[in-house]
MDTraj code that builds the backbone (N, CA, C; nanometers):
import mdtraj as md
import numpy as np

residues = "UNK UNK UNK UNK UNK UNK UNK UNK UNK UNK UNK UNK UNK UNK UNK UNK UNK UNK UNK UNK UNK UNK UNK UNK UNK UNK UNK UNK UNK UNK UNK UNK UNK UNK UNK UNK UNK UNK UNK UNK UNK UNK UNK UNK UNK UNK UNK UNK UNK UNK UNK UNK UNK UNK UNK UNK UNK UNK UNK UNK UNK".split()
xyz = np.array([
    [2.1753, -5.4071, 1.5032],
    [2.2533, -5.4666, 1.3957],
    [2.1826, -5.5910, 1.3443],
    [2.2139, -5.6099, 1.2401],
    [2.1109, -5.7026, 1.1865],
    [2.2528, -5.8532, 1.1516],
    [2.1652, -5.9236, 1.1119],
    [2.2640, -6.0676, 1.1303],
    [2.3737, -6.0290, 1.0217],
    [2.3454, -5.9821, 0.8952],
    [2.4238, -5.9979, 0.8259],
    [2.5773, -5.8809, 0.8481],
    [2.5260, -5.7631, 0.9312],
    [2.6289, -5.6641, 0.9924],
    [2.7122, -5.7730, 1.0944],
    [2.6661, -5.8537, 1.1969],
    [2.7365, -5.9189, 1.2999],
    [2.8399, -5.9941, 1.2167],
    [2.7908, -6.0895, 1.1227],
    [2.8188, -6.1938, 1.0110],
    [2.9743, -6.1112, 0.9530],
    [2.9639, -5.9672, 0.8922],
    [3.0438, -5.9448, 0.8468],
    [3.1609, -5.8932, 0.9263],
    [3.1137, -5.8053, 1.0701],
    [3.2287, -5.7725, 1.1387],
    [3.2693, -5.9043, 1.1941],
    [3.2615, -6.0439, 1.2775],
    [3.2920, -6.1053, 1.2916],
    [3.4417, -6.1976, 1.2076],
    [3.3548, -6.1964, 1.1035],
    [3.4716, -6.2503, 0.9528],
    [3.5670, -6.1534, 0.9403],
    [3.5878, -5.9878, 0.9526],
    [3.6860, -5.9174, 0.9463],
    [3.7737, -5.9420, 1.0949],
    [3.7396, -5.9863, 1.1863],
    [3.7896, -5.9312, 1.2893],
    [3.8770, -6.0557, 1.3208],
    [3.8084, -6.2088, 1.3163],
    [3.8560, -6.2765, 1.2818],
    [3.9678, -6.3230, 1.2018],
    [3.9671, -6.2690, 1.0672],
    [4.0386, -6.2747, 0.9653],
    [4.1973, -6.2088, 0.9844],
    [4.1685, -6.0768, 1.0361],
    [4.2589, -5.9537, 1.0955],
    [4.3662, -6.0215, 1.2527],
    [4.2871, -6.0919, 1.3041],
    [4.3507, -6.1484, 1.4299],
    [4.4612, -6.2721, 1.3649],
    [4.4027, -6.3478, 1.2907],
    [4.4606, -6.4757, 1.2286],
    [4.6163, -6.4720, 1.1632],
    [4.5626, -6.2910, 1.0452],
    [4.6595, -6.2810, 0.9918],
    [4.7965, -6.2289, 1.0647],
    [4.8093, -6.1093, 1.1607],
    [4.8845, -6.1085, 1.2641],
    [4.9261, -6.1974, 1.3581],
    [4.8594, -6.3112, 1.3942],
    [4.9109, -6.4009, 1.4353],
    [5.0154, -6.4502, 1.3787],
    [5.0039, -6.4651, 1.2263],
    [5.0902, -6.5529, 1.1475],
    [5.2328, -6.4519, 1.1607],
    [5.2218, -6.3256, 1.1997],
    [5.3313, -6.2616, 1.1963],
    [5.3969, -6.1915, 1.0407],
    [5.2873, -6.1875, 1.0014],
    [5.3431, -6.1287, 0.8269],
    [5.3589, -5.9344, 0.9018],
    [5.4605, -5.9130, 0.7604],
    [5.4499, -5.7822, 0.7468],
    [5.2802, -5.7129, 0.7545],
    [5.3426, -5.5942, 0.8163],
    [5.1716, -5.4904, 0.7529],
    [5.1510, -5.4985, 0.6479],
    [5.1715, -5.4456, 0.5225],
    [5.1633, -5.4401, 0.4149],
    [5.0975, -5.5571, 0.3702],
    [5.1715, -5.6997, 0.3988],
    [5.1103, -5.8083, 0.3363],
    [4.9785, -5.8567, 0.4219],
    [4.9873, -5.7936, 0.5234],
    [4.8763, -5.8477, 0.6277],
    [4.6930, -5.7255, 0.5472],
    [4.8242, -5.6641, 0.4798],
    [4.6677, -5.5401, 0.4471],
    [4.6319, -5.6214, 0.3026],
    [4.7140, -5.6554, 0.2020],
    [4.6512, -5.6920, 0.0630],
    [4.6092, -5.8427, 0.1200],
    [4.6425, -5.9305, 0.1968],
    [4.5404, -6.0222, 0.2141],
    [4.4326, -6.0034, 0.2679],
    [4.3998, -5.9623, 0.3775],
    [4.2823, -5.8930, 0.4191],
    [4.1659, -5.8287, 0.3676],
    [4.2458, -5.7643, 0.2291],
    [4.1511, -5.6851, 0.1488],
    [4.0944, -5.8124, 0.0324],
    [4.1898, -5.9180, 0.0087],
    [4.1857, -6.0044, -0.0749],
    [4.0486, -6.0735, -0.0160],
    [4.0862, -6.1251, 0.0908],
    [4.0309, -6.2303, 0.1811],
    [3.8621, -6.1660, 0.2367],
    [3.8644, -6.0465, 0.2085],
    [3.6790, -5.9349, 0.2216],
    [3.6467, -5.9611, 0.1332],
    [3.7147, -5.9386, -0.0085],
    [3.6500, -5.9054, -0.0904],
    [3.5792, -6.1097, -0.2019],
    [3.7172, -6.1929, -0.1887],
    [3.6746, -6.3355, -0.1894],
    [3.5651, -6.3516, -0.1215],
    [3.5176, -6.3617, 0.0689],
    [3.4249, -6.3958, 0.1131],
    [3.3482, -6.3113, 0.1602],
    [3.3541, -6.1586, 0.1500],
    [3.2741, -6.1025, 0.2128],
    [3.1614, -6.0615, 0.1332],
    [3.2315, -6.0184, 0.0011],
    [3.0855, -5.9729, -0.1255],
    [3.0123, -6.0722, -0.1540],
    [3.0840, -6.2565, -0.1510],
    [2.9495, -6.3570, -0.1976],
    [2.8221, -6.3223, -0.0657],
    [2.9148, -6.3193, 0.0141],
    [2.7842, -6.3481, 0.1755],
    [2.7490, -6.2024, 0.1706],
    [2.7634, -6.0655, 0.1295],
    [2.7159, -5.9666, 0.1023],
    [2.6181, -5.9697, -0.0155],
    [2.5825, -6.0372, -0.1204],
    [2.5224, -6.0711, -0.2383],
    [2.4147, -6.1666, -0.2052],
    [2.4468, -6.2581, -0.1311],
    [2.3272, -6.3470, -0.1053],
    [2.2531, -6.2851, -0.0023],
    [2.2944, -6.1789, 0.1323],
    [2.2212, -6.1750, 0.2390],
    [2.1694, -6.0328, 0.1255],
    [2.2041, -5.9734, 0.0571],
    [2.1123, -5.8610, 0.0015],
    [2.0125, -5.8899, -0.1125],
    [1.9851, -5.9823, -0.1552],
    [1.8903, -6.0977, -0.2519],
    [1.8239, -6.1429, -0.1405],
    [1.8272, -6.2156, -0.0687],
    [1.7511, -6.2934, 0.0099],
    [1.6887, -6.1429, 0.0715],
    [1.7237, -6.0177, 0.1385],
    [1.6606, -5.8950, 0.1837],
    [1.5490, -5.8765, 0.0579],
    [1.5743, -5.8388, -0.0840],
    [1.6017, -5.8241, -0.1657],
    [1.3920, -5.8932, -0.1773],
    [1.4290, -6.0387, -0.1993],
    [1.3305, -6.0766, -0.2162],
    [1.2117, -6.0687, -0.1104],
    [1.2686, -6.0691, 0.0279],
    [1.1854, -6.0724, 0.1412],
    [1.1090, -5.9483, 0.1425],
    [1.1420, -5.8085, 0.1108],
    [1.0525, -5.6889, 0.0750],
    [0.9803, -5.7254, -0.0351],
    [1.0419, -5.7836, -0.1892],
    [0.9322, -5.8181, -0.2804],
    [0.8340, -5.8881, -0.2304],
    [0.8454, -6.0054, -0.1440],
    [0.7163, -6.0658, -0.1062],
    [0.6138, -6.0005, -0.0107],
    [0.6756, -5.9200, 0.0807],
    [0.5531, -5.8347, 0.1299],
    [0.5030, -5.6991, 0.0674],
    [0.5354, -5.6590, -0.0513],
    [0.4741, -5.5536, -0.1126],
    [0.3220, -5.6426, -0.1747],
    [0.3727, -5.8091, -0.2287],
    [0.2457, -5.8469, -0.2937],
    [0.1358, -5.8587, -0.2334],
])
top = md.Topology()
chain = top.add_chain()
for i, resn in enumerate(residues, 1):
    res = top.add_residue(resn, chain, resSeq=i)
    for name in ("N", "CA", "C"):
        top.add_atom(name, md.element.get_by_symbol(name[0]), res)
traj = md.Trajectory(xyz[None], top)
């Protein structure tokens, strides 16, 4: 697994524990969750695939 796979299951699993803690319904525990991936998980999904992104462009040159 590479850092950015650890990076992301960590933040879900995290996130998922927190929100049950708080004791919300399922339902509301699922649209925040999905809220709360898609807020922080696509920026840190966008930068770790750019930064990949560029790191192959520089060793093709």
């Amino acid at each position: 697994m590479e850092c950015f796979d650890i990076l992301i299951l960590v933040l879900g699993i995290v996130t998922g524990v927190i929100l049950f803690a708080l004791g919300l319904p399922f339902h509301i525990i699922v649209i925040y969750y999905v809220a709360i991936m898609f807020f922080v998980g696509m920026p840190i999904a966008i930068i770790f695939g750019l930064a990949k992104w560029i790191k192959n462009c520089d060793k093709e040159r």
